[in-house]
PATIMAR-354609 format. One line per field, with one value per atom (N, C-alpha, C, O): residue number from 1; atom name; y, z, x. Coordinates in nm, 2 decimals, m for minus. Last residue first. Example, Ala and Ser with C-alpha at 12.3 -4.5 7.8 and 13.67 -1.06 7.14 Angstrom:
2
num: [2,2,2,2,1,1,1,1]
atomo: [N,CA,C,O,N,CA,C,O]
yy: [m0.22,m0.11,0.00,0.11,m0.57,m0.45,m0.33,m0.33]
zz: [0.71,0.71,0.79,0.80,0.78,0.78,0.78,0.85]
xx: [1.28,1.37,1.29,1.34,1.32,1.23,1.32,1.42]
//
This chain:
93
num: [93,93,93,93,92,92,92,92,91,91,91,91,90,90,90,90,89,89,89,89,88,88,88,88,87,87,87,87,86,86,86,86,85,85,85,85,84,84,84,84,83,83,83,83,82,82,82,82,81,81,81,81,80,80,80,80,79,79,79,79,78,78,78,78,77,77,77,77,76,76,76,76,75,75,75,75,74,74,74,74,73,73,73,73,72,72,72,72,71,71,71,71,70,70,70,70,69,69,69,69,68,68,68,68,67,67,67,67,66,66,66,66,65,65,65,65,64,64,64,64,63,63,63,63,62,62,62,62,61,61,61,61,60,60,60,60,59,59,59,59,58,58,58,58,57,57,57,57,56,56,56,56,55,55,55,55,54,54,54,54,53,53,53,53,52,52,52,52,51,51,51,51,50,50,50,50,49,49,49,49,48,48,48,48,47,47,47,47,46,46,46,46,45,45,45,45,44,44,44,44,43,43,43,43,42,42,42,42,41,41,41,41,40,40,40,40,39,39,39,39,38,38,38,38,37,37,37,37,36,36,36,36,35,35,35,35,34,34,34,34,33,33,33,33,32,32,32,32,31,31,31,31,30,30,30,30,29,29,29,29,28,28,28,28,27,27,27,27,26,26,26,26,25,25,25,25,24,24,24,24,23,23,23,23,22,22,22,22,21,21,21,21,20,20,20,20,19,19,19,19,18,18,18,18,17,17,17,17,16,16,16,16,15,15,15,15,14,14,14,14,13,13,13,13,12,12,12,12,11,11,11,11,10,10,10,10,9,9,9,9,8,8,8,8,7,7,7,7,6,6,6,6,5,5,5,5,4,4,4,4,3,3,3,3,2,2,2,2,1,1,1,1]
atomo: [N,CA,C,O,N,CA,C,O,N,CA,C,O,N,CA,C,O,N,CA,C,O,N,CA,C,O,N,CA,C,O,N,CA,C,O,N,CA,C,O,N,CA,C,O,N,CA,C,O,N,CA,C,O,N,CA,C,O,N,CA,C,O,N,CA,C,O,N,CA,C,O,N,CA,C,O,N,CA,C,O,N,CA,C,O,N,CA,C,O,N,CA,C,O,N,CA,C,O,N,CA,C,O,N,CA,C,O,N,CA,C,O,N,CA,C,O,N,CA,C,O,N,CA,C,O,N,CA,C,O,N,CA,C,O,N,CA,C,O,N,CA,C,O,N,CA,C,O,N,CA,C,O,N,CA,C,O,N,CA,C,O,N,CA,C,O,N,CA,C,O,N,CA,C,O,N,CA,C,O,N,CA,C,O,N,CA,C,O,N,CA,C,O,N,CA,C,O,N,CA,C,O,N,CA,C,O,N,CA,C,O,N,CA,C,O,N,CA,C,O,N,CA,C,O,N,CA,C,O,N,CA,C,O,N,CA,C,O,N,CA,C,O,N,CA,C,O,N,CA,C,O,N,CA,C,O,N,CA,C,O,N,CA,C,O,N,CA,C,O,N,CA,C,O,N,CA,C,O,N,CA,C,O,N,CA,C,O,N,CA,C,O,N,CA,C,O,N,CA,C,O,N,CA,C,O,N,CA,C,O,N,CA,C,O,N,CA,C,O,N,CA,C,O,N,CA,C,O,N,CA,C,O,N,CA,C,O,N,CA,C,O,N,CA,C,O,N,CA,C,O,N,CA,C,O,N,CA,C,O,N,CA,C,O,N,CA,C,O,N,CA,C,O,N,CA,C,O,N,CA,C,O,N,CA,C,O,N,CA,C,O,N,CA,C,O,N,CA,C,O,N,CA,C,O,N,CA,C,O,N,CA,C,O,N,CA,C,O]
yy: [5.48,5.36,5.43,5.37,5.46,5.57,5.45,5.34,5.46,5.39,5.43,5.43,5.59,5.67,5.56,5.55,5.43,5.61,5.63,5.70,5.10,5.20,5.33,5.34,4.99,5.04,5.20,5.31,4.74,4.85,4.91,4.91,4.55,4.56,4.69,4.74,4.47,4.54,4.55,4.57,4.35,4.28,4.35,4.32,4.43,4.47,4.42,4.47,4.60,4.53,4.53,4.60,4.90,4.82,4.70,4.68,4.92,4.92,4.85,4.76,4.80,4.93,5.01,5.12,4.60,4.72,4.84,4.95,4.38,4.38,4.54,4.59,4.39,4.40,4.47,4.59,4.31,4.47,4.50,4.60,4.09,4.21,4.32,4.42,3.98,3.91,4.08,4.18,4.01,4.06,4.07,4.14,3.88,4.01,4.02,4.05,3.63,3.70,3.83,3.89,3.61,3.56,3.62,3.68,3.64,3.69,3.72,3.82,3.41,3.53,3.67,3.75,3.17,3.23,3.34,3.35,3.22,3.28,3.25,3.28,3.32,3.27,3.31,3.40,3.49,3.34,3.35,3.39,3.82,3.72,3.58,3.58,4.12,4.04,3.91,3.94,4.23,4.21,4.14,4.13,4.10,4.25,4.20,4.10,3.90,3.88,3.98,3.96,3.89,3.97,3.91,3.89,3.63,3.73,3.78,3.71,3.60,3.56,3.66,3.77,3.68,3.67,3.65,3.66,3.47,3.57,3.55,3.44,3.49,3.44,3.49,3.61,3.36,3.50,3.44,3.33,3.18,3.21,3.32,3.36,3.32,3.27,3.28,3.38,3.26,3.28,3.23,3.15,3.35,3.27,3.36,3.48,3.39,3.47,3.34,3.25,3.25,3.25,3.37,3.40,3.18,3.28,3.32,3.40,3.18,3.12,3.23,3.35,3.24,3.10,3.13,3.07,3.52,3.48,3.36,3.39,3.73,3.64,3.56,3.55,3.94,3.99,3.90,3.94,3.71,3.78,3.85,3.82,3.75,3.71,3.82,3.92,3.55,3.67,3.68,3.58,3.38,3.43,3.55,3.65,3.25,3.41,3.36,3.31,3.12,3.14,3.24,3.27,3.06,3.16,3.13,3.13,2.86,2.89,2.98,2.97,2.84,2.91,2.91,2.94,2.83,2.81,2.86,2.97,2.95,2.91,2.87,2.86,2.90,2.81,2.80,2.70,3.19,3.15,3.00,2.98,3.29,3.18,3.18,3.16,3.54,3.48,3.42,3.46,3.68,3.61,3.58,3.57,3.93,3.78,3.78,3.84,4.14,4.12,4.00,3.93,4.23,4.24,4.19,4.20,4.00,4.08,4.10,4.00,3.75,3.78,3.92,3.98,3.59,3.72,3.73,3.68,3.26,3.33,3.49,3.52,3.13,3.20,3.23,3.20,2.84,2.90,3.06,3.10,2.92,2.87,2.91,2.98,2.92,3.07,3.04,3.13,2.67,2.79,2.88,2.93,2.44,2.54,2.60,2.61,2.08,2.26,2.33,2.30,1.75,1.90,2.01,2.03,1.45,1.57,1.67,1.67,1.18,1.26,1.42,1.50,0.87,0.96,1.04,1.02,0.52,0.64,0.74,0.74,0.23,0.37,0.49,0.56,m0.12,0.00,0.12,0.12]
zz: [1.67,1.77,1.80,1.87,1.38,1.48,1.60,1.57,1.19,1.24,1.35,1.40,1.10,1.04,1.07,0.98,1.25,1.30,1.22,1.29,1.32,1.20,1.31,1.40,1.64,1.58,1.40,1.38,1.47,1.55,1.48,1.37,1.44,1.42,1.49,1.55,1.13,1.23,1.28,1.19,0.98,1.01,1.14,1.24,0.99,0.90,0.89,0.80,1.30,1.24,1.11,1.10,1.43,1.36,1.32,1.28,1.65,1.51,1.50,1.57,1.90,1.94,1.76,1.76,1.85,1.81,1.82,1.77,1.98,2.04,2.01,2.09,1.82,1.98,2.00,2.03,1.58,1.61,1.77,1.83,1.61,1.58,1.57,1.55,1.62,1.74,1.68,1.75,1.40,1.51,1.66,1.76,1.16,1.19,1.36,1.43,1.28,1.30,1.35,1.46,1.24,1.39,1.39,1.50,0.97,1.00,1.13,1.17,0.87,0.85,0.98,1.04,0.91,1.03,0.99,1.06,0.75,0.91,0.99,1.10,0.44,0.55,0.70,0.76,0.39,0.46,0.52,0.63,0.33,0.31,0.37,0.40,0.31,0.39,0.36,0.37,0.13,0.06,0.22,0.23,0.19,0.24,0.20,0.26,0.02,0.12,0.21,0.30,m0.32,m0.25,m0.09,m0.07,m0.53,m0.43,m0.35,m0.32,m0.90,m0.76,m0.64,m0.66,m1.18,m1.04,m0.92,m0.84,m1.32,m1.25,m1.19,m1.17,m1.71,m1.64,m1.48,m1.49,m1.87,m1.79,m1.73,m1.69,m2.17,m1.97,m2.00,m2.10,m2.37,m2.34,m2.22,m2.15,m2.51,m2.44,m2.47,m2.56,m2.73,m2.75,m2.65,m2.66,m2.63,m2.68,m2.67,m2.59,m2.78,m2.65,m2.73,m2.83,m2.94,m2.85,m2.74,m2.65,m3.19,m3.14,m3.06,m3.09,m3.14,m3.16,m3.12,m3.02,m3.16,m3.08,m3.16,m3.28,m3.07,m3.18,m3.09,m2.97,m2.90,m3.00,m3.10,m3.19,m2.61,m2.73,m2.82,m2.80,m2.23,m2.36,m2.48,m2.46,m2.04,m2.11,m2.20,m2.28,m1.75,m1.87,m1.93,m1.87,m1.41,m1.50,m1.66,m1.69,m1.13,m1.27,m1.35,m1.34,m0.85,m0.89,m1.06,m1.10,m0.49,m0.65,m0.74,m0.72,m0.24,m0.28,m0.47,m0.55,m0.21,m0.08,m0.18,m0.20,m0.31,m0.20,m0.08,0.04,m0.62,m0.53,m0.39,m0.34,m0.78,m0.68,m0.67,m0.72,m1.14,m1.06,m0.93,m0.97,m1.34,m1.26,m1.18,m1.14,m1.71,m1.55,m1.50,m1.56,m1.94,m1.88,m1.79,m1.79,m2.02,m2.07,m2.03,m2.12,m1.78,m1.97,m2.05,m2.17,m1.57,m1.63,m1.74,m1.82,m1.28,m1.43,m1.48,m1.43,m1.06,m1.09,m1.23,m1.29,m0.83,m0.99,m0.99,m0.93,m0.60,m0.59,m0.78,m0.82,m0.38,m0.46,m0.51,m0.48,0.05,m0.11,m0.23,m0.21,0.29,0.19,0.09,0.05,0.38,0.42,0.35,0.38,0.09,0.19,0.22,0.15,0.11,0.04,0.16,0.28,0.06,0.14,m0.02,m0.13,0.07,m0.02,0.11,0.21,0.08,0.15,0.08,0.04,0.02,m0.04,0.04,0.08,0.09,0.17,0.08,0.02,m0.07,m0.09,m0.06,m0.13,0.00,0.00,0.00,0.06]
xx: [m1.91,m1.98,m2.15,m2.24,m1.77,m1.84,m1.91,m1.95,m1.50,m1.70,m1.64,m1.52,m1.26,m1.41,m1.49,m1.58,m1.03,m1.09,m1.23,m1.32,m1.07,m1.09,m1.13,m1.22,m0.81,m1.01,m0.98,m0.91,m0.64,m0.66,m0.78,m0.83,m0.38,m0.54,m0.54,m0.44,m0.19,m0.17,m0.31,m0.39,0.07,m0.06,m0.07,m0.01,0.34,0.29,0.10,0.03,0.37,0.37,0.29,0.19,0.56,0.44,0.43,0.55,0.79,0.76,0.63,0.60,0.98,0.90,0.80,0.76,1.15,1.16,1.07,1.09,0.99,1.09,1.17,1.23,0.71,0.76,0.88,0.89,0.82,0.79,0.77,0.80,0.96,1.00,0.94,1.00,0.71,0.82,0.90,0.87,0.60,0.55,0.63,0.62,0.78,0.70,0.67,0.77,0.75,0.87,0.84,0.84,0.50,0.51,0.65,0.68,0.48,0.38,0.40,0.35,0.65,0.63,0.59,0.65,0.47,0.57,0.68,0.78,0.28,0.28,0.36,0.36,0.48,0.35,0.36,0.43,0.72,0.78,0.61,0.59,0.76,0.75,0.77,0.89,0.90,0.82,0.75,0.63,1.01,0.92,0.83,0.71,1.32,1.29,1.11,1.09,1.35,1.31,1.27,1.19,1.19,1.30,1.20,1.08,1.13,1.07,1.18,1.27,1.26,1.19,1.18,1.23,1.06,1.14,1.13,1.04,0.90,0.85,1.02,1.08,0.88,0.96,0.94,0.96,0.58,0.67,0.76,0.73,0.45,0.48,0.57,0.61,0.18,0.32,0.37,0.34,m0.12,m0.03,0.10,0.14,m0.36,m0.23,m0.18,m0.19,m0.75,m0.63,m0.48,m0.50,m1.03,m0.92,m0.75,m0.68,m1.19,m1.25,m1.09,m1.07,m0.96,m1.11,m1.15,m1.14,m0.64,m0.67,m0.90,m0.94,m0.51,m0.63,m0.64,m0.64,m0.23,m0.28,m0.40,m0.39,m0.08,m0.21,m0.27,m0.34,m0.08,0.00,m0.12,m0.24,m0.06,m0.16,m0.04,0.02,0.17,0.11,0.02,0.03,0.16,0.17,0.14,0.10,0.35,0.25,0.28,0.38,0.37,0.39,0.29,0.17,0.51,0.45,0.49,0.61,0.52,0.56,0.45,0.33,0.50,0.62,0.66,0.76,0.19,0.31,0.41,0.37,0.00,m0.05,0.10,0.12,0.03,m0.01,m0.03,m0.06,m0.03,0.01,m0.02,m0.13,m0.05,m0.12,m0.03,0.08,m0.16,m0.05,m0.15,m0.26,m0.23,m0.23,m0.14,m0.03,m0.24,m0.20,m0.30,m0.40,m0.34,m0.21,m0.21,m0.16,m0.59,m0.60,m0.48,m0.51,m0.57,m0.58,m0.58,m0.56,m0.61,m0.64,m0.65,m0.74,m0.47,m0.51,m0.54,m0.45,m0.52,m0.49,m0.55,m0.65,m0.43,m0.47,m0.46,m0.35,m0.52,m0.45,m0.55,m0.66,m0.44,m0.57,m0.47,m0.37,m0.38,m0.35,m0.44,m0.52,m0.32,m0.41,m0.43,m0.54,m0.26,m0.20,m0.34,m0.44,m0.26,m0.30,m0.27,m0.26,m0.11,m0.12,m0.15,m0.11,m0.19,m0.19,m0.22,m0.30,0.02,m0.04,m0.06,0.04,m0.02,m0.03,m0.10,m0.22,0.11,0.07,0.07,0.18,0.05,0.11,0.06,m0.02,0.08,0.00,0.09,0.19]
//
């Protein structure tokens, strides 16, 4: 027998659609994008992939334990964190 364990991420995948392409997240550390070209096959436009660079670590980045650094650091620095709660100033109670 052949244990198969499928992991998804919390995050979900993710795709953006715009008028030039898309880009697809998976949710944990891979990113691919196309582009649409000006040739149309039908109802669909001819893609081509993008090359994405990869993610600068400044950028804040690494999921939640991301998220747990962040915070551990803004404690300890007296700084915001980038996931920050606090009461909206314009509702009114």
């Amino acid at each position: 027998m052949i244990n198969v364990v499928l992991v998804s991420s919390w995050e979900a995948g993710w795709r953006i659609i715009g008028d030039r392409g898309s880009l697809i997240w998976d949710g944990f550390d891979e990113l691919q994008a196309e582009a649409a070209r000006p040739v149309r096959e039908g109802l669909f436009d001819r893609v081509e992939p993008i090359a994405v660079p990869p993610l600068d670590e400044s950028d804040r980045i690494g999921g939640h334990l991301g998220v747990i650094q962040d915070f551990v650091r803004a404690v300890e620095s007296g700084t915001d964190p980038e996931t920050r709660g606090a009461p909206d100033p314009k509702i009114r109670s």
